[in-house]
VEXDREN-2710 file (C-alpha; in Angstrom, 1 decimal):
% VEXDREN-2710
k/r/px/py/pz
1/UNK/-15.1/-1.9/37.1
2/UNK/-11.5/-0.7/37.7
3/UNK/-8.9/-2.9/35.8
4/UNK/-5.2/-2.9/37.6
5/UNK/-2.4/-1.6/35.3
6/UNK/0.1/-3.9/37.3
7/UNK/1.4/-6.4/34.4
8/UNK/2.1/-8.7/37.2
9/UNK/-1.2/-8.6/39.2
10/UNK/-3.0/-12.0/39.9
11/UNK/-6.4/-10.5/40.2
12/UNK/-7.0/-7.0/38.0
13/UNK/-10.5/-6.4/38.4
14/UNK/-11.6/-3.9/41.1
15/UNK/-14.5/-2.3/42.0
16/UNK/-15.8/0.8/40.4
17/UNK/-14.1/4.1/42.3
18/UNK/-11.8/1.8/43.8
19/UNK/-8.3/4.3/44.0
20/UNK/-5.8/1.5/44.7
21/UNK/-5.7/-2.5/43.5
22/UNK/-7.2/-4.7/46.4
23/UNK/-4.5/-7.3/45.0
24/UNK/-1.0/-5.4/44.7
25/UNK/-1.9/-1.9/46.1
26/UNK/-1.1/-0.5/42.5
27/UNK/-2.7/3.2/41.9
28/UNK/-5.6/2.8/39.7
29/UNK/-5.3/6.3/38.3
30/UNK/-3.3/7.0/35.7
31/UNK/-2.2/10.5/35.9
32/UNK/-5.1/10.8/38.6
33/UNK/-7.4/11.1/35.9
34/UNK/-7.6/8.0/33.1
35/UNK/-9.5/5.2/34.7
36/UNK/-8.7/1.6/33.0
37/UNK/-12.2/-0.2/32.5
38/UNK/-11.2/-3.0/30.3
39/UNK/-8.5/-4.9/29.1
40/UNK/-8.5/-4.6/25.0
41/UNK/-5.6/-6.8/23.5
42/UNK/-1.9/-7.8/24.7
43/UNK/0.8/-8.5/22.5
44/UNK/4.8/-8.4/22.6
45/UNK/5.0/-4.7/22.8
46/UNK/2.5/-4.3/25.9
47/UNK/-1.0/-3.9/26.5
48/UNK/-3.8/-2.3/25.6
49/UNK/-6.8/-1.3/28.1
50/UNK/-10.2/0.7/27.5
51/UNK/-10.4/3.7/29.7
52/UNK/-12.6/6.9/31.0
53/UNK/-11.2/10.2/31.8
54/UNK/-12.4/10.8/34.9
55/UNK/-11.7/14.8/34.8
56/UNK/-14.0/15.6/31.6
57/UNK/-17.8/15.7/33.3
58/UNK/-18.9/13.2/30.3
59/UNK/-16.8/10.9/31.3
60/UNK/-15.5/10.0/27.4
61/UNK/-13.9/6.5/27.1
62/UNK/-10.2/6.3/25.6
63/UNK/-7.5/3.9/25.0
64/UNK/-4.3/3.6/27.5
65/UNK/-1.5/1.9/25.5
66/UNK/0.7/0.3/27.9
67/UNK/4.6/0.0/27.1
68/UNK/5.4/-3.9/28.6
69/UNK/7.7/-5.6/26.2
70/UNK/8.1/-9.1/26.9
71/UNK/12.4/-10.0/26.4
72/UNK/15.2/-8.4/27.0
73/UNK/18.4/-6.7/25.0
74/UNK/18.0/-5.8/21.6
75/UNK/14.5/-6.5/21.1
76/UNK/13.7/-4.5/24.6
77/UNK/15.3/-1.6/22.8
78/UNK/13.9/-1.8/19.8
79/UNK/10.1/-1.9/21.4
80/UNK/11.0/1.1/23.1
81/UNK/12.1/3.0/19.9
82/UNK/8.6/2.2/18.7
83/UNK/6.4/3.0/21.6
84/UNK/8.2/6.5/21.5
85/UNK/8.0/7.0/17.7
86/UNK/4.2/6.5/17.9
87/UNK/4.1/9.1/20.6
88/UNK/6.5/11.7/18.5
89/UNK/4.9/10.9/15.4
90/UNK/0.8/11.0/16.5
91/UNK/2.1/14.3/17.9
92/UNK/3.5/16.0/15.1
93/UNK/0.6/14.6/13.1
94/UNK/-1.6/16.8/15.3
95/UNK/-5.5/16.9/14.5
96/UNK/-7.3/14.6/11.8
97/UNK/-10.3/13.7/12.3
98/UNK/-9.6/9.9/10.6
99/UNK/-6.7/9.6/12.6
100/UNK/-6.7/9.0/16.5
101/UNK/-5.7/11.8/19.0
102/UNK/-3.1/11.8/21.4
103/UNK/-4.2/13.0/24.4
104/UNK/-1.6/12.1/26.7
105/UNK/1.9/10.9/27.9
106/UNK/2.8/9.3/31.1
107/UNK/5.5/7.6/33.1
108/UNK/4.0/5.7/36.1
109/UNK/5.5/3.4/38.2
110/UNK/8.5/2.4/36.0
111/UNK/5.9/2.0/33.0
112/UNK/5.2/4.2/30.4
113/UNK/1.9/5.0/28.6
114/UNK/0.2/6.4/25.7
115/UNK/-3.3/8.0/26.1
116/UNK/-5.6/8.1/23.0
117/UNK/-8.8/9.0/21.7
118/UNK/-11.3/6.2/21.5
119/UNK/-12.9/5.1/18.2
120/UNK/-15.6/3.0/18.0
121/UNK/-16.0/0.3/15.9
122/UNK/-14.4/-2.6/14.3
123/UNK/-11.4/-3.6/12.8
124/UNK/-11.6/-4.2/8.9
125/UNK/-9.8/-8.0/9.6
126/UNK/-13.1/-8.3/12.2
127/UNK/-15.8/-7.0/9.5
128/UNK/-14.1/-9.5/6.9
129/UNK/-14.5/-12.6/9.0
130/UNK/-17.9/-11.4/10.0
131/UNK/-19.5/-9.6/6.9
132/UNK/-17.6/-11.8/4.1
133/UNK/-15.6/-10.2/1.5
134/UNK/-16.4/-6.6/0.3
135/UNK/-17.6/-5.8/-3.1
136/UNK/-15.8/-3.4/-5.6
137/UNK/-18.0/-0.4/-4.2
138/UNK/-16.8/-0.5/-1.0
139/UNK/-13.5/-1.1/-2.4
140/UNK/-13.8/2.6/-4.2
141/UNK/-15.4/3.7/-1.0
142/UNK/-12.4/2.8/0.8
143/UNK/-9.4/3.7/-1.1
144/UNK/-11.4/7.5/-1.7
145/UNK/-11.4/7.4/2.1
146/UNK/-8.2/6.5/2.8
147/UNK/-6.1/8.3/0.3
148/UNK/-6.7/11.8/1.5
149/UNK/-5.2/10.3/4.9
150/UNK/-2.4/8.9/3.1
151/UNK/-2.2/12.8/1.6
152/UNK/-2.4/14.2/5.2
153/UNK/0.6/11.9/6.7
154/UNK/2.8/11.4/3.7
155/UNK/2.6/15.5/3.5
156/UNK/4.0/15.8/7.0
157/UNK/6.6/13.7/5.7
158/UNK/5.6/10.5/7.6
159/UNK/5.4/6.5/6.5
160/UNK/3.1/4.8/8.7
161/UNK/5.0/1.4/7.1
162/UNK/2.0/-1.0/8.3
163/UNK/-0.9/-0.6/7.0
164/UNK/-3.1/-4.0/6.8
165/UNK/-6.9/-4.9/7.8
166/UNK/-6.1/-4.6/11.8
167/UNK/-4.9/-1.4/11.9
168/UNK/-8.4/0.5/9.7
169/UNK/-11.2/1.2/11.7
170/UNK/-14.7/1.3/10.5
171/UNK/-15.9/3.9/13.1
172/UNK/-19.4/3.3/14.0
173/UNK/-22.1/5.8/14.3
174/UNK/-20.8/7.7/11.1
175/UNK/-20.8/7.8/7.5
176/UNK/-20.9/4.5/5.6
177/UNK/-17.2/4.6/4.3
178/UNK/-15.8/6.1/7.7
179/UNK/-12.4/4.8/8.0
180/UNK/-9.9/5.5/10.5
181/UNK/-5.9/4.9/10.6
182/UNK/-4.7/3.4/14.0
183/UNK/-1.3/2.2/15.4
184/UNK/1.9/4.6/14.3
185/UNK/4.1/2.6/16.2
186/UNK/5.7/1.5/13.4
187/UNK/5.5/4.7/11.5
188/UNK/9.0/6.5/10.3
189/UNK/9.8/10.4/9.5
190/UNK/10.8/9.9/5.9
191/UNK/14.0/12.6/6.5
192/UNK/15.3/10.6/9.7
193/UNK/17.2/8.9/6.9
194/UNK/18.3/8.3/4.0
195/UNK/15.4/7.1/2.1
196/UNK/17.4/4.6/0.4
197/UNK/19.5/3.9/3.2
198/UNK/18.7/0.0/4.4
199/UNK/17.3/0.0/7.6
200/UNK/15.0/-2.6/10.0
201/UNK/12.6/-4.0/8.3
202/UNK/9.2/-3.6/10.1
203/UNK/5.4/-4.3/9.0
204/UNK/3.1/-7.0/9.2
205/UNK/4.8/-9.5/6.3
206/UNK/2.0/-10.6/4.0
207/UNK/1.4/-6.8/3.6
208/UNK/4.8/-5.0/3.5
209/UNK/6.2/-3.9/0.3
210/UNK/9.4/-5.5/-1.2
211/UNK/11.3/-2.9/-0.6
212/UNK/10.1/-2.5/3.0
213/UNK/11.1/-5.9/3.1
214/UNK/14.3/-5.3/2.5
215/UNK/14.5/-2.3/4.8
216/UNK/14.2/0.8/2.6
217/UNK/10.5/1.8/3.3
218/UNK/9.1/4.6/0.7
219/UNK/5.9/6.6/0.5
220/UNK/4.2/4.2/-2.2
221/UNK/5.1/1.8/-0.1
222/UNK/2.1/2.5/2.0
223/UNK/0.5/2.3/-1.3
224/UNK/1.0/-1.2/-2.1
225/UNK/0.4/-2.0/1.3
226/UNK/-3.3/-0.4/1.0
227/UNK/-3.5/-2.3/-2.7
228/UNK/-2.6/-5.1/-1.2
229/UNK/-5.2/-5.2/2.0
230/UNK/-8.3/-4.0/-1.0
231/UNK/-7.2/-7.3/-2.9
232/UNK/-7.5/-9.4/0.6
233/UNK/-10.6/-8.0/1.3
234/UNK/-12.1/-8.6/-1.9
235/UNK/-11.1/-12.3/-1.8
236/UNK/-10.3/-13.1/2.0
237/UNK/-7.6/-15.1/0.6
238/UNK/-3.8/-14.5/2.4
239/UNK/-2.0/-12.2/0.0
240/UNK/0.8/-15.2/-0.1
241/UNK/-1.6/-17.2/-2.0
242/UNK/-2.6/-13.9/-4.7
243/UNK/0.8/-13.7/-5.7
244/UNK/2.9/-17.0/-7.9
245/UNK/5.9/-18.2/-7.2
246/UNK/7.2/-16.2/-10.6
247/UNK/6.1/-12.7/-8.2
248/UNK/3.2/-12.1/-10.6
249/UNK/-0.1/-11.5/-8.9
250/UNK/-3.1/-13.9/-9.6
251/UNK/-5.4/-11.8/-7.4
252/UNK/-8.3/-12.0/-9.9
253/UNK/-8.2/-16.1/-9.8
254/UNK/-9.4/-15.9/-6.1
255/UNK/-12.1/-13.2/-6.6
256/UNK/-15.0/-16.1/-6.9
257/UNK/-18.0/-14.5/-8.4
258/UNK/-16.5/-10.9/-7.2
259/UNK/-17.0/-8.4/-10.2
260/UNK/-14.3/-5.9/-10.2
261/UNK/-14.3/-4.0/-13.1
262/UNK/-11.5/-2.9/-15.6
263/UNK/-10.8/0.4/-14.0
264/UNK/-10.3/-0.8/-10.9
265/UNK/-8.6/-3.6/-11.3
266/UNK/-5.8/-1.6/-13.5
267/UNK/-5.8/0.8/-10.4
268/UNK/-5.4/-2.1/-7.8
269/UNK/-2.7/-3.5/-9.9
270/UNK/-0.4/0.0/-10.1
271/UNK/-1.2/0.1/-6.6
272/UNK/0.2/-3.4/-6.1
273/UNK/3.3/-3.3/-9.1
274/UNK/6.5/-5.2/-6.9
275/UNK/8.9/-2.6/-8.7
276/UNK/8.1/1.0/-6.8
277/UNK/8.8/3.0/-10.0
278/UNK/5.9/1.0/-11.4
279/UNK/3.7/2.0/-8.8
280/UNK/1.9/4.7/-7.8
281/UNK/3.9/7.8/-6.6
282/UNK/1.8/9.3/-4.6
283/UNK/-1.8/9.2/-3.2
284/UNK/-3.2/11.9/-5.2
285/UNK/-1.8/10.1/-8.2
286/UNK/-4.3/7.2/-7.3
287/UNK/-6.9/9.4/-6.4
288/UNK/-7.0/11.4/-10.2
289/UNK/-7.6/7.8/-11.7
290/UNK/-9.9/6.7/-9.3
291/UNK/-12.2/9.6/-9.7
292/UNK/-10.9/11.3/-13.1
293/UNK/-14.0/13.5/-13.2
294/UNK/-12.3/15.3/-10.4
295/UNK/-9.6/16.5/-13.0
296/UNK/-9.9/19.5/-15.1
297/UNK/-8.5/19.0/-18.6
298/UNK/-7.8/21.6/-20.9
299/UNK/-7.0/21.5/-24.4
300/UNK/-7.4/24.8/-26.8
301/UNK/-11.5/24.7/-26.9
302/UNK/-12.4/23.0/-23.5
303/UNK/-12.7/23.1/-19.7
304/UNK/-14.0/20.3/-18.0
305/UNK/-15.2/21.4/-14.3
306/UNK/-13.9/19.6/-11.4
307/UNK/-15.6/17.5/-8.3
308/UNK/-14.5/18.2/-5.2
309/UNK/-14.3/15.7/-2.6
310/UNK/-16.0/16.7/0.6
311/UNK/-13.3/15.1/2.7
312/UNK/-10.1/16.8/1.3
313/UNK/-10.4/18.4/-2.4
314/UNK/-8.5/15.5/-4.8
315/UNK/-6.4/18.7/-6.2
316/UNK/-7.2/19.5/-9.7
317/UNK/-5.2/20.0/-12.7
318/UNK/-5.2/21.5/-16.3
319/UNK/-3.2/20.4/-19.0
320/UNK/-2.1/22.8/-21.7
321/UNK/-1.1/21.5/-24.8
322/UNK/1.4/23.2/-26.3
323/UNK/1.2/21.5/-29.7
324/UNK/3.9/18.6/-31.3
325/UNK/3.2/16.1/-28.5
326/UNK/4.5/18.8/-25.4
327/UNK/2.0/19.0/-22.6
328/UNK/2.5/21.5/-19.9
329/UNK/0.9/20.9/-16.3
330/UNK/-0.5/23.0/-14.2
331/UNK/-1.7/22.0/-10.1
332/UNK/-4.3/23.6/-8.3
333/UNK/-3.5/25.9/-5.5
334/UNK/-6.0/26.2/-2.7
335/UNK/-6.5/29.6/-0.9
336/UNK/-5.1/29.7/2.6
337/UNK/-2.9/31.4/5.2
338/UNK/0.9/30.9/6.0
339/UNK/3.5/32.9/7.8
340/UNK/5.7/34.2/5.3
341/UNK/9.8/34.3/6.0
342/UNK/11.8/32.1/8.7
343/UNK/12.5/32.8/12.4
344/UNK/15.5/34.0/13.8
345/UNK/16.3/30.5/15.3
346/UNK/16.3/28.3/11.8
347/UNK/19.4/27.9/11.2
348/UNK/20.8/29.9/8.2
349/UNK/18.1/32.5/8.2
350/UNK/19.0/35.9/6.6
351/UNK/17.7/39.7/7.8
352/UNK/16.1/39.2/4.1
353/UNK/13.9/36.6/5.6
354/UNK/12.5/39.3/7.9
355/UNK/9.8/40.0/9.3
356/UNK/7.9/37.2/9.1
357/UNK/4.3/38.0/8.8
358/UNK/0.7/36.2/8.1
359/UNK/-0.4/36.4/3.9
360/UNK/-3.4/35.7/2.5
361/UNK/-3.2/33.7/-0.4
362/UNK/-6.2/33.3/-3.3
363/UNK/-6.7/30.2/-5.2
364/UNK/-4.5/29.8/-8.2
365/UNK/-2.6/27.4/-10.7
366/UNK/1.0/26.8/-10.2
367/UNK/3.3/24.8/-12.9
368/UNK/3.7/21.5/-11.4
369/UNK/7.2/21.2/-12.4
370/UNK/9.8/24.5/-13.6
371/UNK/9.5/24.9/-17.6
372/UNK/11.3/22.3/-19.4
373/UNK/13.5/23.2/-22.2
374/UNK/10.9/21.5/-24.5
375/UNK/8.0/23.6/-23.5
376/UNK/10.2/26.6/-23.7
377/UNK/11.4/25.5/-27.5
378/UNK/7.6/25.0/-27.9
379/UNK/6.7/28.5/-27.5
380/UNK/9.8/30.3/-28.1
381/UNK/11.0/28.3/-30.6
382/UNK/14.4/27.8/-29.3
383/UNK/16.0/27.1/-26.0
384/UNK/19.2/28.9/-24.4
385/UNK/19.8/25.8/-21.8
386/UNK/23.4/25.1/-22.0
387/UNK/22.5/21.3/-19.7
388/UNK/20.5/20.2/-23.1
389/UNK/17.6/17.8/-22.4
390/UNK/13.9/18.0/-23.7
391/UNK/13.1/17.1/-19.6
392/UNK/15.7/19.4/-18.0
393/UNK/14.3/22.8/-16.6
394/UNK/15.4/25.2/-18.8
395/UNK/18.4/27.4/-17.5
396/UNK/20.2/30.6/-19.1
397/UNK/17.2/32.4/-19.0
398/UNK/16.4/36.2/-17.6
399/UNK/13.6/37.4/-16.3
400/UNK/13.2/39.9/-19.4
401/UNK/12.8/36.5/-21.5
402/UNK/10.5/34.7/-19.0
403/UNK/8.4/37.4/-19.1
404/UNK/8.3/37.5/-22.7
405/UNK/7.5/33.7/-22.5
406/UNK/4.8/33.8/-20.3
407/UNK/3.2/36.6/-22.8
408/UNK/3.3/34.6/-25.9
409/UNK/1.6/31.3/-24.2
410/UNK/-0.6/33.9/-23.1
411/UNK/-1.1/34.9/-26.7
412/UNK/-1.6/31.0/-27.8
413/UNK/-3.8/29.8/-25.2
414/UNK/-6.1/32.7/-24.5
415/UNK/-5.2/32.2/-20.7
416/UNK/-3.0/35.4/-18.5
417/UNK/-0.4/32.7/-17.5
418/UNK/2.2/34.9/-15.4
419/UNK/5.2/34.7/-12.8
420/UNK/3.8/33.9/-9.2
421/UNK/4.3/36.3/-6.5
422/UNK/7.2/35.5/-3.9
423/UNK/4.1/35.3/-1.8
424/UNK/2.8/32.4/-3.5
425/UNK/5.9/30.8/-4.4
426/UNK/6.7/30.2/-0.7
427/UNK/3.0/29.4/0.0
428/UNK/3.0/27.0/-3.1
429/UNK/6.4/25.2/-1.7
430/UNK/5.8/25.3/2.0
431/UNK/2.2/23.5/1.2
432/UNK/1.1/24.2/5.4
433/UNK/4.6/23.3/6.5
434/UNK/6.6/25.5/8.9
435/UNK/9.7/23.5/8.4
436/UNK/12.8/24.6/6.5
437/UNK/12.0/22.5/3.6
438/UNK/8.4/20.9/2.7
439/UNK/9.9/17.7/3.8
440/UNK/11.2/18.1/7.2
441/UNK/14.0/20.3/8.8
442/UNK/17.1/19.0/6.9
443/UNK/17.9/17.7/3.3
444/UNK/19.9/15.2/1.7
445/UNK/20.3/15.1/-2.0
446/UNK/17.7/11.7/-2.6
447/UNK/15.5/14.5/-2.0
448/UNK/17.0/17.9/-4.1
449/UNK/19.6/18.5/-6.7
450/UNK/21.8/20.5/-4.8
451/UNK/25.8/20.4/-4.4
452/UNK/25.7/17.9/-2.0
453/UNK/29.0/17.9/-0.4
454/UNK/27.8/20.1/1.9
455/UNK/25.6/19.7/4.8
456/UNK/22.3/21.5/6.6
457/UNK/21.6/20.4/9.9
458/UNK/21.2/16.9/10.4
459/UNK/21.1/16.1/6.6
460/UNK/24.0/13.8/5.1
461/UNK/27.0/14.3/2.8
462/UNK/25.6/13.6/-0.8
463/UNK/26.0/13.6/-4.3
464/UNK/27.6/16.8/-6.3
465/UNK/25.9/16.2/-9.8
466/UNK/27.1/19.8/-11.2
467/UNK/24.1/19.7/-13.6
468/UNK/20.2/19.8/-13.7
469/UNK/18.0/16.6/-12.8
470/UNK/15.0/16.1/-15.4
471/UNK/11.9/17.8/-13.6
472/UNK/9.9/15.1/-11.6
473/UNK/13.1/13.3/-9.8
474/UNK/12.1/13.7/-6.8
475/UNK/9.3/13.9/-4.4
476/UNK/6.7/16.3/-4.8
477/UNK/5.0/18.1/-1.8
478/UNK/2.1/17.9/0.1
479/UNK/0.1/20.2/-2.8
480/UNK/1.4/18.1/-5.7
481/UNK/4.7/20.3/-7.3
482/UNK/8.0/18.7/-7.8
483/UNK/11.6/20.7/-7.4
484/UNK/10.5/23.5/-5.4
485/UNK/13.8/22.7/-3.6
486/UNK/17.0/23.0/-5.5
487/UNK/17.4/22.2/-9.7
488/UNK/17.2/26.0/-10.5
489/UNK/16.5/29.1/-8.8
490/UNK/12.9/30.0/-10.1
491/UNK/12.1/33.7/-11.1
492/UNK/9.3/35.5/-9.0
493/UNK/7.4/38.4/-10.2
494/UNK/8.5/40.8/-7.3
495/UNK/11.0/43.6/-7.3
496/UNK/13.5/42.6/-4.8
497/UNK/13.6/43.9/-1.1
498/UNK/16.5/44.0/1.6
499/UNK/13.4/43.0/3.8
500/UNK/9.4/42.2/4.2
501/UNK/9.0/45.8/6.0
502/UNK/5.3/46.9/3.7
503/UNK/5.4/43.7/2.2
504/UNK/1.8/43.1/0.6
505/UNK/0.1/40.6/2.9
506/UNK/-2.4/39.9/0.3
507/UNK/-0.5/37.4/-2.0
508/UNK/0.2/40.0/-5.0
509/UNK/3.3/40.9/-6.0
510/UNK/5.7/43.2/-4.4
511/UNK/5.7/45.5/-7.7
512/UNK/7.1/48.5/-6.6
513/UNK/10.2/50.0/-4.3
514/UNK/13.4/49.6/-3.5
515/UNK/14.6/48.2/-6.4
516/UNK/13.9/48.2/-9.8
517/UNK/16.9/46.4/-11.3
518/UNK/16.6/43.2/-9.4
519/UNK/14.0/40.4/-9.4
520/UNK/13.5/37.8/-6.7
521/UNK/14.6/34.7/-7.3
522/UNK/13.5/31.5/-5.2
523/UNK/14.3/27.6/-4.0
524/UNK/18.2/27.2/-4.5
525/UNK/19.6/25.5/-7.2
526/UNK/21.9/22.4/-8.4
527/UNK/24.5/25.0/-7.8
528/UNK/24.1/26.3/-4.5
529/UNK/24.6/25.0/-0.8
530/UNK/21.5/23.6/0.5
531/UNK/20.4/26.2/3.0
532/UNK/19.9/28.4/-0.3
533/UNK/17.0/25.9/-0.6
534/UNK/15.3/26.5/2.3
535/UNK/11.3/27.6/1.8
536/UNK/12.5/31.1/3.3
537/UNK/15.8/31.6/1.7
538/UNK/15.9/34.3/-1.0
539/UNK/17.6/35.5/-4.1
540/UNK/17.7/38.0/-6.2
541/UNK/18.8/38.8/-10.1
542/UNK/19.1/41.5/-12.2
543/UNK/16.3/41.5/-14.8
544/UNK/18.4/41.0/-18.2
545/UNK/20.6/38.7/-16.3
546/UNK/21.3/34.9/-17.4
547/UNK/22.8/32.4/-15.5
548/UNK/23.4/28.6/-15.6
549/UNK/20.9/28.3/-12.5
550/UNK/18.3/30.3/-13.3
551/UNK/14.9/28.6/-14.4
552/UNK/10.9/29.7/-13.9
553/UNK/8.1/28.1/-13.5
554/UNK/4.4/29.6/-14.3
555/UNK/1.4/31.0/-12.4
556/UNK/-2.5/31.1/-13.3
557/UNK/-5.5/32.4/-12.0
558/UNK/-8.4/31.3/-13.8
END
């Protein structure tokens, strides 16, 4: 059958082949090539139809997503803004293979139209009214499914902001915990805005975050709204009812005969906490205490080998202790390949940032935050910072004395703990971005400690602190490390170069040439204007040189 696209048509169904609606004369093509088949679901927003591209010789099915608002004015509008941001953002998503693809966009006869990739299968609301509730297995089996996804579209800087049983798909014909993200339209680029700027509030009510609620969406607020759609589907109770009217949840009261153990239910309740700083920060966060085997911990005498997850590796971490109570983290690296430097066109790129050119990076262990003052104190037995604090990056220091630093934890741990390369430093803060900064292609200072009173691109007008932030106060990246943006410039181990013209393309060190007085320095500081935090942007130091803004952070390869 051939369904008409016509939101006014009387009588939709045609024959098969049929090229134009025996009813209204509508063309039954979209694009001359994407059948409709099937009407799927309506709402206010528009329609949605089952299709067949009819130029593939398979034949595949898809979904055409119809944009047919019902009103007028502001309402009009605002569906609009939302078809188009599910068409910008499944775009710059790209390819993942739990999230659907875009295969098309289309204007037709004054309507527009999204074309996706067809998944099979059911909706989790459908499987809970069918199936019952789900037990605490399927729970893990979920939330280890989901997460990585959460990593993948967080990481690109995105908030899908509605997450809830109707929008995860259990695809058929594949693994049991096969789970698949649907419907962006709600979804917002995290630097569009201020993150704590109040916007509209949009997401499906008895799963949005409080904060959503109030219009200031965050990442962990996709969090909660995953905690909160695990503790509906363990009790198929409305999440109005798991929660009292004094805001504390009562999720376990409803569970009827529904083992879930400790562990998990500590996890589900960080996932659900009402107060984001209480929550989860990030989905790899959730992931560690969901499978803490995964984690490598090191003390003095032991290494604890890691799991890796065969969806996307849960990255792993070592933690050094350093004696009196001071812990130093380290985050694992993956190998990979990135194009090293800026184009011509990004605005504020330098001949130093020149050529750009493809590196080869090997696995390694970067510090997840710069050196604190207290982990310096803890090796060095004293601190130069001038901006005291215990969680402050450590500032005043040269590259002479970093050095020296590295070699004595080297000396206490039995581990070659180094600078990184310039190589790896950019790889390390890009984390497979191509953008100016790991979080999108502008900057505010909600997101850096910079001297915010002046502006990149389309970032805003900020806050001026004139001192360091303590490490950790803002988001991390996609790989897990916090501050690579801004704080302190971070020492590399590289002789500096006017340019990248014999740059090693292996990830090592540019040890040799031009220059062997000056040391690369990297990511801008709470100092500097914010293009000097760019991924790309560079600066250099001479090697007994101190300076207010200067700060490190360590390498390892194991």
């Amino acid at each position: 059958m051939s369904y008409c696209l016509n939101p006014n048509c009387q009588k939709p169904e045609n024959l098969d082949r049929t090229e134009v609606c025996h009813n209204c004369g509508t063309k039954l093509l979209l694009g001359d090539r994407y059948r409709s088949v099937k009407l799927l679901g309506s709402g206010g927003f528009g329609r949605t139809f089952l299709a067949i591209d009819q130029l593939k010789p398979s034949k595949p099915s898809c979904v055409i997503k119809q944009f047919s608002p019902q009103g007028q004015g502001s309402n009009h509008d605002k569906a609009a803004e939302l078809f188009q941001q599910e068409v910008i953002r499944l775009d710059e998503l790209g390819h993942h293979p739990q999230i659907p693809e875009l295969l098309a966009h289309y204007q037709q006869e004054n309507q527009q139209y999204l074309i996706q990739e067809f998944i099979a299968g059911q909706n989790l609301a459908e499987e809970l009214k069918i199936q019952g509730v789900l037990n605490q297995s399927k729970i893990r089996q979920l939330l280890s499914n989901l997460l990585p996804v959460l990593q993948f579209i967080h990481g690109h800087n995105v908030i899908h902001r509605d997450i809830k049983p109707e929008n995860i798909i259990h695809r058929l014909g594949k693994d049991a915990a096969d789970y698949v993200l649907v419907d962006f339209g709600a979804a917002k680029h995290a630097i569009n805005n201020d993150l704590r700027k109040t916007g509209t509030s949009i997401g499906s009510p008895e799963f949005v975050a409080p904060e959503q609620a109030r219009g200031k969406a965050l990442f962990n607020s996709d969090l909660y709204s995953l905690g909160v759609t695990c503790i509906h589907l363990l009790t198929q109770a409305s999440p109005f009812d798991l929660i009292d009217i004094d805001h504390n949840w009562v999720w376990r009261d409803y569970l009827t005969g529904n083992n879930v153990s400790n562990d998990l239910g500590k996890i589900l309740d960080k996932l659900i906490a009402i107060a984001p700083s209480k929550r989860y920060q990030s989905a790899d966060e959730v992931l560690k205490d969901l499978h803490p085997q995964a984690a490598i911990s090191i003390s003095s005498n032991t290494v604890a080998e890691s799991q890796q997850s065969n969806v996307i590796s849960t990255p792993k971490s070592i933690h050094e202790d350093l004696g009196n109570g001071v812990v130093l983290e380290m985050t694992s690296i993956p190998a990979g390949e990135f194009i090293m430097g800026s184009p011509e066109n990004e605005e504020s790129h330098e001949n130093t940032e020149s050529p750009q050119h493809r590196v080869k990076i090997p696995p390694s262990f970067m510090g997840t935050f710069a050196i604190t003052q207290a982990q310096f104190r803890a090796i060095m037995n004293a601190s130069p910072s001038y901006m005291v604090g215990d969680d402050h990056p450590v500032e005043c220091v040269s590259w002479n004395a970093v050095v020296e630093f590295c070699t004595l934890l080297s000396q206490k741990t039995g581990r070659n703990y180094r600078l990184p390369s310039e190589a790896e430093w950019e790889y390390a803060c890009r984390a497979n971005t191509k953008t100016p900064f790991h979080f999108g292609s502008a900057i505010n200072t909600d997101l850096a400690n910079y001297d915010g009173r002046y502006v990149y691109r389309s970032g805003t007008r900020g806050e001026y602190r004139q001192t360091t932030t303590p490490v950790g106060s803002f988001p991390p990246n996609a790989f897990g490390l916090y501050d690579m943006h801004g704080n302190v410039w971070e020492w590399c181990q590289d002789f500096w170069h006017d340019d990248y013209i014999g740059a090693p393309t292996n990830g090592s060190a540019w040890d040799s040439g031009r220059s062997s007085m000056y040391r690369v320095l990297r990511g801008g500081s709470w100092y500097g204007y914010p293009w000097y935090c760019r991924s790309a942007a560079r600066g250099r130091g001479k090697q007994s040189d101190w300076k207010l803004y200067y700060g490190f952070r360590v390498a390892l390869t194991l």
